[in-house]
C-alpha positions as MATLAB code, in Angstrom:
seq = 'XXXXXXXXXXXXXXXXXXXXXXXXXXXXXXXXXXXXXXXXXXXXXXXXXXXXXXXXXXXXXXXXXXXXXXXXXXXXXXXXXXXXXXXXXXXXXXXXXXXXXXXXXXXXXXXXXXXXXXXXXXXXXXXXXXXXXXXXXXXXXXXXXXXXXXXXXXXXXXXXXXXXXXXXXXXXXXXXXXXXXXXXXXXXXXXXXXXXXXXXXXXXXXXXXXXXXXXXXXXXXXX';
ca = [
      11.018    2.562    8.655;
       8.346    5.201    8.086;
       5.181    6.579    9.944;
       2.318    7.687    8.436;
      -0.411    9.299   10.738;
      -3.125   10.642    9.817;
      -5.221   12.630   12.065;
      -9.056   12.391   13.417;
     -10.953   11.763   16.194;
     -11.633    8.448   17.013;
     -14.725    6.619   18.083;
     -17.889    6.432   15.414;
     -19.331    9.489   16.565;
     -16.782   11.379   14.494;
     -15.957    8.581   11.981;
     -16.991   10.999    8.964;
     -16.302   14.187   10.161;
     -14.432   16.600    7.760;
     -11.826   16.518   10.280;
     -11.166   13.104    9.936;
      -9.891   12.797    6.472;
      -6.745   12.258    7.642;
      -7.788    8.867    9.632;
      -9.757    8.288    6.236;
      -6.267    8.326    4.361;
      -4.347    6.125    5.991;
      -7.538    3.259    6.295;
      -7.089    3.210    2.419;
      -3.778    3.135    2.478;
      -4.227    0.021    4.422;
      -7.020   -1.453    2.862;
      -5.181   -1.216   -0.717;
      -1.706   -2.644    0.396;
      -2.533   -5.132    2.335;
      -1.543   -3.990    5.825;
      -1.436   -5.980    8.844;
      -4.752   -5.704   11.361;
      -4.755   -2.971   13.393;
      -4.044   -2.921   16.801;
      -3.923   -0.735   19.992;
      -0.494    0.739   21.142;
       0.954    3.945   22.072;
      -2.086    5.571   22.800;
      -2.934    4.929   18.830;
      -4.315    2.173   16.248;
      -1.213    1.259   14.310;
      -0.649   -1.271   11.117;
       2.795   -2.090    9.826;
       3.160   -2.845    6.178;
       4.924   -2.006    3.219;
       4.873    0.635    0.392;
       7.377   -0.857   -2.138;
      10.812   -1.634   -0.812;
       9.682    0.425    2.441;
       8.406   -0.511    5.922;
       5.856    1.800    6.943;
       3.777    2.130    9.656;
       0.344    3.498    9.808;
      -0.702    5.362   12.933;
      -4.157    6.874   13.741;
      -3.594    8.507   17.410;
      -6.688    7.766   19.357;
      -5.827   10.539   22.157;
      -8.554   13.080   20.251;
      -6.862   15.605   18.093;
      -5.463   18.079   20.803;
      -3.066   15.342   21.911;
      -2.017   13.806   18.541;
       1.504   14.524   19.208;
       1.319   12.314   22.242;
       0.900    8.852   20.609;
       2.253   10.007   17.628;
       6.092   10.980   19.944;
       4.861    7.378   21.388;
       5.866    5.771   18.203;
       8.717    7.502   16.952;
      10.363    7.241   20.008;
       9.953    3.763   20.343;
      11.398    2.608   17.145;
      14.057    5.399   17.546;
      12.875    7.729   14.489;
      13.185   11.008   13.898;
      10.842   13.569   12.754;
      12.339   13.568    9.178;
      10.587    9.832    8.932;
       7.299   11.566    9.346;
       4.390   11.799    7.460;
       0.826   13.352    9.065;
      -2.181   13.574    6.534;
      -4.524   15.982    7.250;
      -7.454   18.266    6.911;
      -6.932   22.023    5.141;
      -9.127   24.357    5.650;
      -6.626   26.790    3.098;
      -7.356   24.460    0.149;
     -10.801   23.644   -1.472;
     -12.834   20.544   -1.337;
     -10.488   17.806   -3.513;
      -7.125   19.882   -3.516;
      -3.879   17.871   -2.048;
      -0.381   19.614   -1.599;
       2.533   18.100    0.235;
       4.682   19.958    2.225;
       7.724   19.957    4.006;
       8.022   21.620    7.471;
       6.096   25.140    8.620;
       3.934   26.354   10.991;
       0.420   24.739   12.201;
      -1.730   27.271   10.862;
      -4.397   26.529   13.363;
      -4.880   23.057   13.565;
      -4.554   21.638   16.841;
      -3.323   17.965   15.524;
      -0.394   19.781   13.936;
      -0.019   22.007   16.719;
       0.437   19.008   19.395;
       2.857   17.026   17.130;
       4.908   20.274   16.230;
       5.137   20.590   20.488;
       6.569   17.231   20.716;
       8.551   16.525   18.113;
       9.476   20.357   15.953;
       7.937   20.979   13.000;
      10.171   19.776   10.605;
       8.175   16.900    9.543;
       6.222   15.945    6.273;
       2.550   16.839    5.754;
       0.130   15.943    3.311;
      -2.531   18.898    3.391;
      -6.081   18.018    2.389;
      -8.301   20.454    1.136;
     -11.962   20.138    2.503;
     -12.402   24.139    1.777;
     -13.713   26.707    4.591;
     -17.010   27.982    5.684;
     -15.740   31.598    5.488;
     -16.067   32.754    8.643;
     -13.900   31.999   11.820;
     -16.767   31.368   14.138;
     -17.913   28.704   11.835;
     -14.651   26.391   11.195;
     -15.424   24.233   14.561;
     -18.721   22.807   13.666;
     -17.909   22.684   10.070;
     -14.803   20.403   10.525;
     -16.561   18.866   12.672;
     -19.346   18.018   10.490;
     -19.766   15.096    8.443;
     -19.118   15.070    4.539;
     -21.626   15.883    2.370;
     -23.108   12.986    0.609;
     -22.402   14.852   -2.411;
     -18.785   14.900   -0.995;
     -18.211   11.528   -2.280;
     -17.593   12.329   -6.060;
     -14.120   14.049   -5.243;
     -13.677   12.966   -1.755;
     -13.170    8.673   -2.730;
     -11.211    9.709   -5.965;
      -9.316   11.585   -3.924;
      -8.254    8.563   -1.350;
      -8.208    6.186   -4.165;
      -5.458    8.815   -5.394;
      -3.906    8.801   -2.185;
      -3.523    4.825   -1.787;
      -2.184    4.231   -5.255;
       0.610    7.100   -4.708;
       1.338    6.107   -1.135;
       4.482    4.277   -2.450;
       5.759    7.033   -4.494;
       5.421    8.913   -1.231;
       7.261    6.550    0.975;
       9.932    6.364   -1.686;
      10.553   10.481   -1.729;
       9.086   11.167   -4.628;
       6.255   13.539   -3.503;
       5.419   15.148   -7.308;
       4.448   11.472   -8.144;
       2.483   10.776   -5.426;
       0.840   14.363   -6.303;
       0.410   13.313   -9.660;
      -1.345    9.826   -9.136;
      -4.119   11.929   -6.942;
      -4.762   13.909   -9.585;
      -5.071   11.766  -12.454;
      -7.747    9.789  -10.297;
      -9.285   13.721   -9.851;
      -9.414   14.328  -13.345;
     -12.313   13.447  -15.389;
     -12.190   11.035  -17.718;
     -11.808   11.620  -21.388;
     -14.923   11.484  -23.441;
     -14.191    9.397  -26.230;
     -13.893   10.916  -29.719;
     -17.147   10.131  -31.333;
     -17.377    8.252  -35.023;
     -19.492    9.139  -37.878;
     -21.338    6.165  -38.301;
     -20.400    4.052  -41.556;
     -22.292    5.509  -44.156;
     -23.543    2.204  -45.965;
     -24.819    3.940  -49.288;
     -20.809    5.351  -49.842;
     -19.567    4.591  -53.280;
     -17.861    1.457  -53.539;
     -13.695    1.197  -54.320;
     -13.027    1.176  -58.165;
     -12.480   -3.038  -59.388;
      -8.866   -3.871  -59.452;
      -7.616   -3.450  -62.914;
      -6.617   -7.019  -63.973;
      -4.903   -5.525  -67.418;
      -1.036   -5.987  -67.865;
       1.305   -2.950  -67.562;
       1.703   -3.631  -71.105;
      -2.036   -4.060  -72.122;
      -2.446   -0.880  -70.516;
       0.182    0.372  -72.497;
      -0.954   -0.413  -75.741;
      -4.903    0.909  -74.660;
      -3.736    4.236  -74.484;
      -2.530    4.349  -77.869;
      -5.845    3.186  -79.226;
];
């Protein structure tokens, strides 16, 4: 088995803050493959699916984002997992509105989600980093994560989780360049088609089939 958390705050006051993208993730992940309901345990909502060949559970802690690694040490511990079955989708401020990078292991860089799991359970777990940009000045990351998406947000932001549901099994399955790859090709804009000269209707017509005989022909040039 897998987890896959992603990381918010819950309750509807926050539902579509910047720093929720992670919660957003995992919704479409279970939205698109059919996940079981959710339901309340270890301190969390959790759904239990699968992504391929692998059983996966979804976890959205629900202790606000300064205690993630509570419920998310809840889970792991219960099934008996290690942090090397982990998987936390997140919010970057490093990375610009519509980037995605995976990576394995490091530090917290600030966020207090990553901070608490890291305390719980080390850092050596997976993390899918989320780029909502960053307002440019320190003072200002609070409210602005803690803002709601633009509305204009929307024409990378649902590509983007689109992405992220239709590589989710490439991700479970280790293959975290694929996964990458499937979130950018629903990024990328799509290919304006080549355009046609129209059929120009006053173009010479073919040359009639010559219905002489090799022969005939033959004999016509000698004439």
């Amino acid at each position: 088995m897998q987890v896959f958390a992603g990381l918010g705050n819950p309750g509807p006051k926050y539902e579509r803050n910047r720093h929720n993208v992670g919660f957003m993730a995992v919704d479409r992940i279970a939205a698109d493959h059919g996940f079981g309901p959710w339901r309340a345990k270890f301190r969390a909502l959790v759904a239990e699916g699968r992504l391929g060949p692998e059983r996966v559970l979804l976890v959205k802690p629900q202790t606000f984002m300064n205690l993630s690694g509570e419920a998310v040490a809840a889970a792991l511990g219960f099934f008996k997992l290690g942090p090397d079955t982990l998987t936390v989708f997140h919010d970057e401020l490093d990375l610009a509105p519509g980037k995605l990078r995976v990576k394995q292991g490091g530090g917290h860089a600030g966020h207090n989600g990553l901070r608490s799991i890291a305390g719980h359970l080390g850092g050596d777990f997976r993390r899918v980093r989320i780029g909502i940009g960053h307002p440019g000045r320190k003072e200002l990351v609070s409210p602005y994560v803690l803002h709601d998406f633009a509305r204009a947000d929307a024409d990378w932001l649902e590509p983007l989780l689109d992405g992220i549901a239709e590589g989710a099994p490439d991700l479970a399955a280790g293959d975290p360049g694929r996964f990458q790859n499937a979130v950018a090709r629903r990024l990328a804009p799509a290919a304006a088609p080549t355009s046609q000269p129209a059929a120009d209707t006053a173009a010479t017509p073919a040359p009639a089939r010559d219905a002489r005989s090799p022969l005939q022909r033959l004999a016509d040039r000698f004439r």
